[in-house]
LUMSE-992165 format. One record per residue (C-alpha): x, y, z; chain. Coordinates in Angstrom, 1 decimal. Layout:
BEGIN
SITE,c1,c2,c3,kette
SITE,X,Y,Z,A
...
//
This chain:
BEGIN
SITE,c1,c2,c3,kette
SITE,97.0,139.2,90.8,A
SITE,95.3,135.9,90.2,A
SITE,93.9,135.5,93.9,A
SITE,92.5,139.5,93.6,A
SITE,91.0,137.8,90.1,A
SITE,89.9,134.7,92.0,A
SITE,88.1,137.1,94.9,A
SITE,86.2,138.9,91.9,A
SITE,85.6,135.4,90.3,A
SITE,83.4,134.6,93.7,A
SITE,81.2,137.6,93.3,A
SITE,79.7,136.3,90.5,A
SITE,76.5,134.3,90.0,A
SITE,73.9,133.9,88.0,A
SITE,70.9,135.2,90.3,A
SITE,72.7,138.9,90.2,A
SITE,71.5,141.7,88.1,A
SITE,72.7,142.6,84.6,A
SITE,74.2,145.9,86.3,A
SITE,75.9,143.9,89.2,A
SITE,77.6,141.6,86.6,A
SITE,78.6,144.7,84.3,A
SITE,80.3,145.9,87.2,A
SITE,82.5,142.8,88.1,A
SITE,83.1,142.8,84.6,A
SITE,84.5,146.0,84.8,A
SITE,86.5,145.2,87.7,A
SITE,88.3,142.2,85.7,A
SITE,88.6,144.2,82.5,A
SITE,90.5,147.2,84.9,A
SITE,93.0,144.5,85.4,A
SITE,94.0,144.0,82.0,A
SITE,96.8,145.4,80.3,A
SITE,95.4,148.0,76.9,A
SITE,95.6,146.1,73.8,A
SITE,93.5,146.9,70.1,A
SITE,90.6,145.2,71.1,A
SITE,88.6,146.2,68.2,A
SITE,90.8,145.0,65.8,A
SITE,90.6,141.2,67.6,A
SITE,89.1,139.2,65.2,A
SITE,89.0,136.4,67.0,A
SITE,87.8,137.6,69.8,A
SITE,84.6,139.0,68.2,A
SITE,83.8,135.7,66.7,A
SITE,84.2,133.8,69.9,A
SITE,80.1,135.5,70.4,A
SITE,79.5,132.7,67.7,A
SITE,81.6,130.2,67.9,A
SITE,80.5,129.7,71.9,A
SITE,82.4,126.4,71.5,A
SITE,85.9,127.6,72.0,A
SITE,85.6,129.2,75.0,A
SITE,87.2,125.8,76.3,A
SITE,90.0,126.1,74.5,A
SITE,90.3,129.5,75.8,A
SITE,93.7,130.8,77.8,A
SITE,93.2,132.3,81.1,A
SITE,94.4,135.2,79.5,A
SITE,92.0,135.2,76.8,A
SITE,89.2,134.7,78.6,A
SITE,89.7,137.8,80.4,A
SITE,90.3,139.7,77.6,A
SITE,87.1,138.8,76.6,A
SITE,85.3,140.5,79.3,A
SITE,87.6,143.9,78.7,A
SITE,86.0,143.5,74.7,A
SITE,82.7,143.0,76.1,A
SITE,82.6,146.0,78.4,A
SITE,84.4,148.4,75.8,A
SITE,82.0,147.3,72.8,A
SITE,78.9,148.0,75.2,A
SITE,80.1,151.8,75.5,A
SITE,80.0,152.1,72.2,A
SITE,77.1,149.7,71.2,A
SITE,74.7,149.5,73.9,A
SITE,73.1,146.2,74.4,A
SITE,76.1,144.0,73.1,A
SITE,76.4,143.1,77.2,A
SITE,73.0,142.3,77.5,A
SITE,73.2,140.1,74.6,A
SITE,76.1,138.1,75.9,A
SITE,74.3,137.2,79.2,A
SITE,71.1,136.3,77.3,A
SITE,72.9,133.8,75.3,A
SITE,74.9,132.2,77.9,A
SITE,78.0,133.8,76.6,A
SITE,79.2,135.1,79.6,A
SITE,78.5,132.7,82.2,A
SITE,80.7,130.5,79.9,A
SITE,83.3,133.1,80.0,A
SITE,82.9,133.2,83.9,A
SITE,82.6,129.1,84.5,A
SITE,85.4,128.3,82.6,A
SITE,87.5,131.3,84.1,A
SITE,86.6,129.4,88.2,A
SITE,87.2,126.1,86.3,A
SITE,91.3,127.2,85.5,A
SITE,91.7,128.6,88.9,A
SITE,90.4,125.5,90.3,A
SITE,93.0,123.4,88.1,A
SITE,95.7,126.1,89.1,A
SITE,95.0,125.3,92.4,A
SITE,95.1,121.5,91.8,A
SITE,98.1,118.6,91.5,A
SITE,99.4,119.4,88.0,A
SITE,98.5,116.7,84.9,A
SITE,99.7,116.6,82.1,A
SITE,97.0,116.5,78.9,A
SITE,98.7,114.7,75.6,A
SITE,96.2,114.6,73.5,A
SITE,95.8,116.5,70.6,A
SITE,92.6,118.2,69.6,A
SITE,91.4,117.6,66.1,A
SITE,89.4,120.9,66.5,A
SITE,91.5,122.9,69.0,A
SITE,92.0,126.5,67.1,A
SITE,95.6,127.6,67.8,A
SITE,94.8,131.2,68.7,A
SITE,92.8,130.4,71.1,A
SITE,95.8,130.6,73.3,A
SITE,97.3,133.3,71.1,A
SITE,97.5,137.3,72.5,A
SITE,95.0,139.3,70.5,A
SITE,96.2,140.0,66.4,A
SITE,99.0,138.2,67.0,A
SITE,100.8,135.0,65.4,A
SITE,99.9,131.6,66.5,A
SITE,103.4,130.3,64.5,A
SITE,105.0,132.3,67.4,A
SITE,103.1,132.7,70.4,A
SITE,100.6,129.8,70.7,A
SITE,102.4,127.6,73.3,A
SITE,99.5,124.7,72.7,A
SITE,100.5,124.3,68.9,A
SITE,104.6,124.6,69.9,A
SITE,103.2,121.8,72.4,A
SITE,101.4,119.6,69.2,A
SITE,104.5,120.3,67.2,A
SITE,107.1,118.5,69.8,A
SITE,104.6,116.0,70.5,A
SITE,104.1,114.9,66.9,A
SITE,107.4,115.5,65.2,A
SITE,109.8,113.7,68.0,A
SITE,109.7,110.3,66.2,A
SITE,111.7,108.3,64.5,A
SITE,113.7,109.4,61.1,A
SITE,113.6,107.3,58.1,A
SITE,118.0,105.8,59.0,A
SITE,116.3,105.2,62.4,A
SITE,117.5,107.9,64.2,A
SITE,115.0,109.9,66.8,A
SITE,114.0,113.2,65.6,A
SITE,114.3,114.4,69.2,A
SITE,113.2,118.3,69.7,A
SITE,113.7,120.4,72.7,A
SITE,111.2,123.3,73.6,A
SITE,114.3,124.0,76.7,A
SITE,116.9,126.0,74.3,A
SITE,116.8,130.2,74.4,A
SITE,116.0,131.9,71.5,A
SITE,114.8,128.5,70.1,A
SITE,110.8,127.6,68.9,A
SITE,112.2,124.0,69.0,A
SITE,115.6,123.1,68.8,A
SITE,117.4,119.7,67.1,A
SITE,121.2,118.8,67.1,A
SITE,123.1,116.1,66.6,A
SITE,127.2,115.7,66.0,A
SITE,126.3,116.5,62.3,A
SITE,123.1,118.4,62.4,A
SITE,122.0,121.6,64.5,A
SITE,118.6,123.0,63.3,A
SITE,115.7,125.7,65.0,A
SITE,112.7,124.7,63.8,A
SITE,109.9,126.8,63.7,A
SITE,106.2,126.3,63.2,A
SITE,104.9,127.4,59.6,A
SITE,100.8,127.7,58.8,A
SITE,101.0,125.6,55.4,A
SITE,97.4,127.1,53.8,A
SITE,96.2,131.0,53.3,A
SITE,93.0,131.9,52.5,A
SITE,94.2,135.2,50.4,A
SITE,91.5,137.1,52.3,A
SITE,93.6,140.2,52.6,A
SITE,95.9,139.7,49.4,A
SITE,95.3,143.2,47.2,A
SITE,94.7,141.5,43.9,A
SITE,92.4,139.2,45.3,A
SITE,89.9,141.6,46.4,A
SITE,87.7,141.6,43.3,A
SITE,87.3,137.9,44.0,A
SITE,87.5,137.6,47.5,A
SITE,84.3,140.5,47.8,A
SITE,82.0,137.7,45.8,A
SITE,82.1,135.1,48.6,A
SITE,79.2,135.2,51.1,A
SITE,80.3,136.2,54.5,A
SITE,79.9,133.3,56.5,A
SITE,81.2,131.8,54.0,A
SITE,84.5,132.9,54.2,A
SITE,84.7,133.0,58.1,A
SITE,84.1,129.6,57.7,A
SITE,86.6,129.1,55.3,A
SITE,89.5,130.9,57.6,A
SITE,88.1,129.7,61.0,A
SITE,89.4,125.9,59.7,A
SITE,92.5,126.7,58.8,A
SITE,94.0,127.1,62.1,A
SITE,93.1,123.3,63.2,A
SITE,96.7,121.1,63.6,A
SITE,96.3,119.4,60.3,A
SITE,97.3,123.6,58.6,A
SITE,100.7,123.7,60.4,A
SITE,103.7,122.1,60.3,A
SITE,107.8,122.7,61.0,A
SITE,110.8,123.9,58.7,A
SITE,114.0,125.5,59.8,A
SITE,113.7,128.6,61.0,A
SITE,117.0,129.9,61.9,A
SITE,118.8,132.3,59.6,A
SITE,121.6,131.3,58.0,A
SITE,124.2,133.6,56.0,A
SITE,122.7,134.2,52.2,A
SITE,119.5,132.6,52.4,A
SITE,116.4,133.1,53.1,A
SITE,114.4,130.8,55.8,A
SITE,111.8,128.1,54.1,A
SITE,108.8,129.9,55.2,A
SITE,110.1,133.2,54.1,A
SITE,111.1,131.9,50.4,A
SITE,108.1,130.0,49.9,A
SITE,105.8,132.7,51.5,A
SITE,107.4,135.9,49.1,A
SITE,108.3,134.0,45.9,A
SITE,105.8,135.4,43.1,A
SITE,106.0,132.2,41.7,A
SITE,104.7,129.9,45.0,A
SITE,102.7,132.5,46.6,A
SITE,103.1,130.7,50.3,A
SITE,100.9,127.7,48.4,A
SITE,101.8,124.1,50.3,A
SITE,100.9,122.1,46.6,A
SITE,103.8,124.2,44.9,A
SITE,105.8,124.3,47.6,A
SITE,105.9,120.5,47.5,A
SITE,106.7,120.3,44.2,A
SITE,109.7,122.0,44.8,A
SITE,110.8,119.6,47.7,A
SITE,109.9,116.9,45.1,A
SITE,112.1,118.3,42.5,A
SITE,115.1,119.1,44.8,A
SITE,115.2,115.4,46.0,A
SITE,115.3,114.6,42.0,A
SITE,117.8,117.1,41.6,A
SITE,115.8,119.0,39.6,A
SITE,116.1,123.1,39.2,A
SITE,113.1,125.1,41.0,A
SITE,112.0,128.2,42.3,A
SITE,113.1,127.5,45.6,A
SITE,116.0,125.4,44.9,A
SITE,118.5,127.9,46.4,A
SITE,116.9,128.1,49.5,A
SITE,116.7,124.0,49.9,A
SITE,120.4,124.2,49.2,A
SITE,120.9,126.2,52.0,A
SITE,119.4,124.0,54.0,A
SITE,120.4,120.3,52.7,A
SITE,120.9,119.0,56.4,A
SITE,117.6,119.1,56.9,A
SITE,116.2,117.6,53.9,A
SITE,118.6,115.6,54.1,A
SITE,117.3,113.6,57.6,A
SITE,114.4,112.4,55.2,A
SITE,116.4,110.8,52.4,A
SITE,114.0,110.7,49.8,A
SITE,110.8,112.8,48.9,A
SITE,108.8,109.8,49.9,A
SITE,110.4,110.2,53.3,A
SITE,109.9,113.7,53.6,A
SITE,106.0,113.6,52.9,A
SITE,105.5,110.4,54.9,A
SITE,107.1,111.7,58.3,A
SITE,104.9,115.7,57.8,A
SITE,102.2,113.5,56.5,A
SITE,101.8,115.3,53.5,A
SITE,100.5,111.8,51.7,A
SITE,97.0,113.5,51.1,A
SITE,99.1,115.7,48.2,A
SITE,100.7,113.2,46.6,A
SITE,99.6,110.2,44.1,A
SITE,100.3,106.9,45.6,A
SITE,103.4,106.2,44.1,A
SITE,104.6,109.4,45.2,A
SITE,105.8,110.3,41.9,A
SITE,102.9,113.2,41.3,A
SITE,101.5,116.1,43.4,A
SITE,97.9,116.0,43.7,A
SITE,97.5,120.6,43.2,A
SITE,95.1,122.7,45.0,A
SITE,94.7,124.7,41.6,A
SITE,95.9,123.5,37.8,A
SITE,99.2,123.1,37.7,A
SITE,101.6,124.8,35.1,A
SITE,105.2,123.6,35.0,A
SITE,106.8,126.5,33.9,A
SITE,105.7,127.9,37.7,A
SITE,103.9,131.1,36.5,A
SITE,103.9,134.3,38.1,A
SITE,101.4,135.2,40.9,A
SITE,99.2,131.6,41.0,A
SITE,97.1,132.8,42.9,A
SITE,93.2,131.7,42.2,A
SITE,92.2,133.6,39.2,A
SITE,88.4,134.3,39.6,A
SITE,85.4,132.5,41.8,A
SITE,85.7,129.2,40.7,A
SITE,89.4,128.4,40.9,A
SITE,88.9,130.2,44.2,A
SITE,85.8,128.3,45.5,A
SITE,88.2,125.2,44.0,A
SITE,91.2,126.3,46.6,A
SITE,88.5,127.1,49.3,A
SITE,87.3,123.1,48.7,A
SITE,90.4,121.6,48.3,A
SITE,92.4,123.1,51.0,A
SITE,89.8,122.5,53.4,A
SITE,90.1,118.6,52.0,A
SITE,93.8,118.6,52.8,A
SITE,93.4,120.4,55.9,A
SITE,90.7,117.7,57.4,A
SITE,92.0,114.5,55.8,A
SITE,95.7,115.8,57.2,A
SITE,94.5,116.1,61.1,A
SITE,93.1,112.6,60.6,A
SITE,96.0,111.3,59.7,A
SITE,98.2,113.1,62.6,A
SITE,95.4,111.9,65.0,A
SITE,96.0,108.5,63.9,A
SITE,99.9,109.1,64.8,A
//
């Protein structure tokens, strides 16, 4: 498949016709699998965001010429458009550009990408938690260090079944990636609010929160009467998937103090437990950026109340133009801080 992909590659160049590209368009897009591309979000906005198609899969990128050719039939003009801007010459350079690398010695890139946007190398509406290999990558690279006793939080991506997998004598854990902030975009009783934010606005606001500094790991595997981490703190009416809240609860179950997810962390003690303290916890994640300096205080997206209220979500456009500004804070100052790792 990829040298018949490579021999359409060659046709291509930029003296040829608008109908003479839409046809070896069409010959790559017949050699993708069917997928909803009208419901690909991302894919759409990749026509603005010309910028990412570096960070594109190989797989992506063809994708993107099946969306092209399918949106023409129904909008004429859309593939016109995409050769006037440059669009798709950038689709088709950096398509020759990973079969020349395929073709290549191997190296091995370990940098991390303060702006890399994790579904980039994600199929089409789904999950970057579970199927973007580049941020499973990140997550290895970042979180195999050193444990507060000294010990070397060493994580295998090599185990089946397994996002990334962690044992010692005493301690077996899957961990699995978790995205930390949510825009509420699609929440029901947000809607009223939601509608009153501009756009372009709001694309910008989403777009960022798939950058590395928006993710990090918690246990993932199930174990007998609890809930995972990310499934407690993502269904609890009373934490609403926030990170703020959520780390006020890993604050409190270091104190020993009751919570709304204190039966969950109980369930999971080993792992909390390879921090020692809360201070440990948010200094190896690199959550510092939500905590006061003495640790001793959580620094919340939205006013706090201590009894944990129902549903905190944002309750009107300013608390939510508040989350938009301080999540986006937390999610910049955070991939600084992991770049500085």
């Amino acid at each position: 498949m990829n040298k018949r992909i490579s021999n359409i590659l060659k046709k291509y160049s930029n003296q040829l016709s608008e109908a003479e590209k839409y046809d070896i368009c069409l010959e790559l897009s017949g050699l993708q699998r069917s997928f909803k591309w009208d419901e690909w979000e991302f894919g759409f906005g990749l026509l603005k965001r010309h910028q990412l198609i570096e960070q594109l899969s190989k797989e992506n990128l063809l994708r993107i010429t099946l969306l092209i050719v399918e949106w023409e039939k129904l909008t004429p003009g859309v593939f016109r458009n995409s050769i006037e801007t440059g669009f798709l010459d950038k689709i088709i350079q950096q398509l020759h550009s990973i079969f020349q690398q395929m073709n290549a010695l191997p190296t091995t890139n370990n940098k991390i990408d303060p702006n890399y946007d994790f579904r980039s190398d994600t199929p089409p509406n789904k999950d970057p938690d579970l199927y973007s290999e580049t941020l499973r990558n990140y997550h290895k690279k970042l979180w195999s260090k050193t444990l507060p006793n000294g010990d070397l939080f060493n994580l295998s991506n090599n185990e089946t079944g397994n996002y990334l997998h962690y044992r010692t004598n005493f301690v077996e854990l899957n961990l699995t990636s978790d995205c930390i902030t949510h825009s509420y975009r699609d929440v029901a009783r947000m809607q009223s609010v939601v509608r009153q934010v501009p756009e372009n606005e709001m694309e910008s606001f989403f777009n960022s929160l798939y950058s590395i500094g928006g993710y990090t790991l918690f246990p993932g595997g199930v174990r007998k009467g609890f809930q995972t981490i990310n499934q407690a703190r993502g269904c609890h009416p009373r934490i609403v998937d926030r990170i703020d809240l959520t780390l006020e609860c890993v604050k409190r179950f270091y104190e020993n103090q009751d919570n709304p997810l204190q039966k969950t962390f109980k369930g999971y003690k080993d792992f909390f437990g390879l921090f020692e303290t809360f201070k440990g916890f948010v200094d190896f994640f690199h959550f510092q950026d939500l905590v006061s300096k003495d640790y001793n205080e959580i620094r919340f997206i939205l006013p706090f109340d201590s009894s944990f209220p129902s549903r905190p979500f944002p309750r009107d456009l300013d608390e939510y133009r508040l989350h938009i500004k301080n999540t986006q804070a937390f999610v910049s100052a955070r991939t600084e801080r992991l770049l500085a790792v």
